[in-house]
C-alpha positions as CSV (number, residue, x, y, z in Angstrom):
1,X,-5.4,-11.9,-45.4
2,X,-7.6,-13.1,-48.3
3,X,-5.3,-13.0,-51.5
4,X,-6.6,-14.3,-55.4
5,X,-3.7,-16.1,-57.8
6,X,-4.1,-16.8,-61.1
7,X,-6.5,-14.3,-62.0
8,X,-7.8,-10.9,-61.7
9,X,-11.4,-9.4,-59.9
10,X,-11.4,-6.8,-62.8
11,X,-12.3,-9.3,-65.5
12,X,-16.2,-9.6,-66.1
13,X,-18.5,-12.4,-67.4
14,X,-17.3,-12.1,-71.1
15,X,-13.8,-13.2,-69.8
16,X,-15.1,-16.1,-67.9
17,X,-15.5,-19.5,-69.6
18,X,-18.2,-22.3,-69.2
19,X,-21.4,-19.9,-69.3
20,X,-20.3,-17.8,-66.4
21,X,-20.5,-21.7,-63.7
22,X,-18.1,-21.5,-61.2
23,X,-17.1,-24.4,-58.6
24,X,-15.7,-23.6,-55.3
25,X,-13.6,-26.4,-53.4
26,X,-13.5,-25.8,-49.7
27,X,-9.7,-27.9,-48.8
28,X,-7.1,-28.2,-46.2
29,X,-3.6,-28.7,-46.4
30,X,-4.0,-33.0,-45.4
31,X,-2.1,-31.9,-41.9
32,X,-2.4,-35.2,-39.4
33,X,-4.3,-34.1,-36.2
34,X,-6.0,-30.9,-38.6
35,X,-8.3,-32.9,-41.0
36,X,-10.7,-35.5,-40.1
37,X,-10.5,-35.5,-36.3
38,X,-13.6,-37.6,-36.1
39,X,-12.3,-40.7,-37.7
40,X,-9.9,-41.4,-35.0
41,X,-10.3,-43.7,-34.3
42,X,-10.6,-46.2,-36.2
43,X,-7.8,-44.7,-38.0
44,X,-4.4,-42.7,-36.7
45,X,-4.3,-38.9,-37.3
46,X,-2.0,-40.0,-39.8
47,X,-4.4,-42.7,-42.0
48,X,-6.9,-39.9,-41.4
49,X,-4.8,-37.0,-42.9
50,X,-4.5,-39.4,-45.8
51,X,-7.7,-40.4,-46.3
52,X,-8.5,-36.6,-46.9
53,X,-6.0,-36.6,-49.1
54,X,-7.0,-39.1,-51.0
55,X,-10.6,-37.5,-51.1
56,X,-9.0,-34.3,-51.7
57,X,-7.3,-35.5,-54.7
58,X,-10.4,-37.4,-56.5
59,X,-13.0,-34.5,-55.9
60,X,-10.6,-32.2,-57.2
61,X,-10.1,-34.6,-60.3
62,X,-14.0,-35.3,-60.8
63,X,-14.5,-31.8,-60.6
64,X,-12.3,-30.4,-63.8
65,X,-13.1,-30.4,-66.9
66,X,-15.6,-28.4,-69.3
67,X,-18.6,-27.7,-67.4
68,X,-17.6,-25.2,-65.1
69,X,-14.5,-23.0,-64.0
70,X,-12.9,-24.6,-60.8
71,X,-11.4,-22.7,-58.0
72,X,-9.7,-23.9,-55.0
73,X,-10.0,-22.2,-51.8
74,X,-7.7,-23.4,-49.2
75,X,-6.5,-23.5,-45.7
76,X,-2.5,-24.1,-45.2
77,X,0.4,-23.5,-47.6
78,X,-0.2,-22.3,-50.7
79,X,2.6,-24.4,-51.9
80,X,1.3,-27.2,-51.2
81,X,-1.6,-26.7,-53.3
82,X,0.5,-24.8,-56.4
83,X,2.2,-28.5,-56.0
84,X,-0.4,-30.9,-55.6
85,X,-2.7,-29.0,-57.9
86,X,-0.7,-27.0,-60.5
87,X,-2.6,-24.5,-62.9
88,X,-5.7,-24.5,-60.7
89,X,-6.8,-21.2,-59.5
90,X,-6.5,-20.9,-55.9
91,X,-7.5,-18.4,-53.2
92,X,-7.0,-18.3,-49.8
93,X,-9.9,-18.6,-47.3
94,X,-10.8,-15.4,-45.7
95,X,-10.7,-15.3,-41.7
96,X,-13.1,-16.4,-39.4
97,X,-15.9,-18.8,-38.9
98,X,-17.0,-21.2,-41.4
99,X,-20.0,-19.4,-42.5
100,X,-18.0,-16.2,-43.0
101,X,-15.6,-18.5,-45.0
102,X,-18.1,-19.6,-47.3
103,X,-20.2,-16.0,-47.5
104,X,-16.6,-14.6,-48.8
105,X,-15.9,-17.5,-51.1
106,X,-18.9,-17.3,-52.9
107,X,-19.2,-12.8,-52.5
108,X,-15.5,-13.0,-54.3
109,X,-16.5,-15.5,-57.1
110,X,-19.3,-13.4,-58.0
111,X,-17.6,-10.5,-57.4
112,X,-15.2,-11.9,-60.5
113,X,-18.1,-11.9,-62.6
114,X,-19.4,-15.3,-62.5
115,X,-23.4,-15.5,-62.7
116,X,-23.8,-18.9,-60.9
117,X,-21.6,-19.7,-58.1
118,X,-21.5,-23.3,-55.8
119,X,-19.4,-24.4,-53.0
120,X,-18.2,-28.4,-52.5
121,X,-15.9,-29.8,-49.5
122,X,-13.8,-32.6,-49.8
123,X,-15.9,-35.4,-48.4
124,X,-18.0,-36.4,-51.2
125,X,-15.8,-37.3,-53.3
126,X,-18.2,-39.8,-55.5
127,X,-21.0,-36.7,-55.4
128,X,-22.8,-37.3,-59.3
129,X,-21.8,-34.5,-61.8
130,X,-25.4,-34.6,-62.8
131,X,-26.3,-33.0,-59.2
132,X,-24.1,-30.2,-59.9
133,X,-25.2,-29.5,-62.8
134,X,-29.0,-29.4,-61.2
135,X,-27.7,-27.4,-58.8
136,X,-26.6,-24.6,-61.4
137,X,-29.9,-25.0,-63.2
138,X,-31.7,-24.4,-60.4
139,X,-30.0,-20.9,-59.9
140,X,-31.9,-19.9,-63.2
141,X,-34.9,-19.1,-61.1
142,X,-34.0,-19.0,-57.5
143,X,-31.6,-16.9,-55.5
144,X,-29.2,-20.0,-53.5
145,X,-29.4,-23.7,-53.2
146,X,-28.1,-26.4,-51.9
147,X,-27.6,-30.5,-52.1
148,X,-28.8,-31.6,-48.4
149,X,-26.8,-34.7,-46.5
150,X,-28.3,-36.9,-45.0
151,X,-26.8,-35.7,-41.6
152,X,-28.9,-32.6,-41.4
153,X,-26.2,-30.5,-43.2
154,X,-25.4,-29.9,-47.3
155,X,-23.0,-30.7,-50.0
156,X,-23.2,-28.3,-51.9
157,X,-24.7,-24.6,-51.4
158,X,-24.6,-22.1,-54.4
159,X,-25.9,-18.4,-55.0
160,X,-26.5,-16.4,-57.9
161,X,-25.9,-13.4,-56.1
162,X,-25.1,-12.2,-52.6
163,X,-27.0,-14.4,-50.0
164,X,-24.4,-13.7,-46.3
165,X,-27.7,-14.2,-44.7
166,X,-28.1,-17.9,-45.0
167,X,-25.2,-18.2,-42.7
168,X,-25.6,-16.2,-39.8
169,X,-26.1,-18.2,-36.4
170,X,-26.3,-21.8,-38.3
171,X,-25.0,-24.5,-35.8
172,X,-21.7,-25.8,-37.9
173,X,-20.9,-29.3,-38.0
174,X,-24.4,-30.4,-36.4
175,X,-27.9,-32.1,-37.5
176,X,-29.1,-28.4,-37.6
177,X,-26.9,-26.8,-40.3
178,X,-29.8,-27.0,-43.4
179,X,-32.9,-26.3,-40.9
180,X,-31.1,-23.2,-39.6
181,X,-30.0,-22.4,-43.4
182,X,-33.7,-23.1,-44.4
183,X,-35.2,-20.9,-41.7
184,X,-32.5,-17.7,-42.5
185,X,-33.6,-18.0,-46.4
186,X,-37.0,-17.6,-45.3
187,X,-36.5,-14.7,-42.9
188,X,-34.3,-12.5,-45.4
189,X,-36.4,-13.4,-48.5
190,X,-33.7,-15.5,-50.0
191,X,-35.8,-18.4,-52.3
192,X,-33.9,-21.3,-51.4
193,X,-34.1,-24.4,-53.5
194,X,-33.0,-27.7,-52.6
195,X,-31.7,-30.1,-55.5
196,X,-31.7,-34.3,-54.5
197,X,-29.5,-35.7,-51.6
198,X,-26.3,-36.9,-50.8
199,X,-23.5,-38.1,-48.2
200,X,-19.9,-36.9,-47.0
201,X,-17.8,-39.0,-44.7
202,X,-16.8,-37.3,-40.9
203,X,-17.3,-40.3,-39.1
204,X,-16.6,-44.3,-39.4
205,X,-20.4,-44.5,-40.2
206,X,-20.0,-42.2,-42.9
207,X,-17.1,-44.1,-44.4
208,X,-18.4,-47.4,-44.5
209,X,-21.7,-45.6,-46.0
210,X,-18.9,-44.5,-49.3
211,X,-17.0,-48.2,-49.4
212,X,-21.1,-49.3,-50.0
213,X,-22.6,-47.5,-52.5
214,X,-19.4,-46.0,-54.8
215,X,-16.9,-49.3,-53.5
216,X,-14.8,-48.2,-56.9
217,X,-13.8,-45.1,-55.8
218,X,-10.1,-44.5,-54.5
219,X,-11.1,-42.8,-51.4
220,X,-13.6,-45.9,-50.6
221,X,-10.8,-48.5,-51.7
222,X,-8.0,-46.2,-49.6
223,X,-10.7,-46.4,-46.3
224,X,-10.7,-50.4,-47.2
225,X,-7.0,-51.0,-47.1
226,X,-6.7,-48.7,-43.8
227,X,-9.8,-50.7,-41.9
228,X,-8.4,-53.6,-42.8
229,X,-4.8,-52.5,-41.6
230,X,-6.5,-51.6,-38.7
231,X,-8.2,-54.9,-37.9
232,X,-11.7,-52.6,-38.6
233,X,-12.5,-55.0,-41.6
C-alpha cells in the first residue's frame, strides 16, 4: 500500500516551498543480494549493498538544500530510512513495475500541489546541480523531460503535469528505455524535452567511468578502496 509521512495531499502550491520544485529520490533499503546485482562481481553482494549505500547517502546529501523540496520514495523499511535520513519526507513506492512506480511518484507529487516535478535514482551520485535546475526550467514550456545516460536510458525524468504515457511498454533496464520514452511522448502528444547528458553506475564499466571524471566523490573513493580490496585495482 502506497502511504505519505510527513505531510499531507490537502496542502496546495501556497504551502509548498522553493517555487512549487519538487525532487523525487527513487532508493532501496542497501539490502546485499537486493541492490546492485550487476556489480558482482567484482564486488560481493555485500561491497555492492554498500556501495549503494554510499551512493545513496551522497545523492541524498547533494540533493538538500534550498532549491527544491526533496522527497524520498523508497523500497524496504521505513525505519531505515526515518534512521538514515531523519526529517526527510518519505513515501513509499506504489506496487508494480518500475514505470508504474515512477508514473505514481511523480502523479502523487503533483497531486500535493507542486507545479514542477523530477525523479533521480541513486546512481549518479556526482550528477551537477546545474542540470537539475535545467531540468526544472525546461518544464516552463514543455510538458516532461528528462537527462539521457549515456546507456540509452535517463537520469532524471520530470513532468509538469500528468504524463503515465511515457511509460507504458518501455524496455527497463536496457539501451532502449529513452527511444521507447521518446517514441510514447510523440504518440500521446506529450512535448518531451531533453536537457544535457549524464552517467549512473550498474556495471564495473560504469564505476570506473565515476572514479574518472568525479575521483573526489565518496562513492568513487568507496568503489576505489573495494577494487583495490578486491585485487580489481
Amino acid at each position: 500500500m502506497e502511504t505519505v509521512d510527513k505531510y499531507s495531499a490537502s496542502q496546495g502550491p501556497g504551502d509548498r516551498t522553493h517555487g512549487g520544485r519538487v525532487v523525487g529520490i527513487f532508493a532501496k533499503e542497501p539490502i546485499p543480494g537486493q541492490v546492485k546485482t550487476r556489480l558482482s562481481p567484482p564486488f560481493s553482494s555485500e561491497q555492492a549493498a554498500l556501495l549503494y549505500k554510499v551512493a545513496q547517502g551522497e545523492t541524498v546529501r547533494r540533493l538538500q538544500g534550498d532549491k527544491w523540496d526533496l522527497v524520498v520514495f523508497y523500497v524496504g523499511r521505513k525505519e531505515y530510512f526515518t534512521e538514515h535520513f531523519p526529517g526527510l519526507r518519505l513515501v513509499a513506492q506504489a506496487s508494480g513495475g518500475l514505470g508504474r512506480r515512477m508514473s505514481r511518484a511523480l502523479d502523487l507529487l503533483l497531486g500535493y500541489g507542486y507545479r514542477e516535478a523530477v525523479l533521480v535514482g541513486t546512481d549518479s551520485p556526482d550528477m551537477p546541480l546545474e542540470l537539475i535546475e535545467a531540468a526544472f526550467l525546461s518544464l516552463r514550456q514543455n510538458d516532461a523531460v528528462t537527462v539521457p545516460a549515456d546507456d540509452g536510458g535517463y537520469v532524471l525524468i520530470g513532468c509538469c503535469r500528468g504524463c503515465e504515457e511515457l511509460f507504458l511498454d518501455v524496455p527497463w533496464s536496457s539501451s532502449g528505455v529513452l527511444a521507447a520514452t521518446r517514441s510514447n511522448a510523440h504518440r500521446f502528444g506529450i512535448s518531451l524535452a531533453e536537457v544535457g547528458t549524464w552517467s549512473d553506475f550498474d556495471d564495473l564499466s560504469g564505476v570506473r567511468s565515476l572514479m574518472d571524471r568525479s575521483p573526489a566523490t565518496a562513492t568513487a573513493q568507496m568503489a576505489a578502496e573495494l577494487l583495490v580490496e578486491n585485487g580489481w585495482e
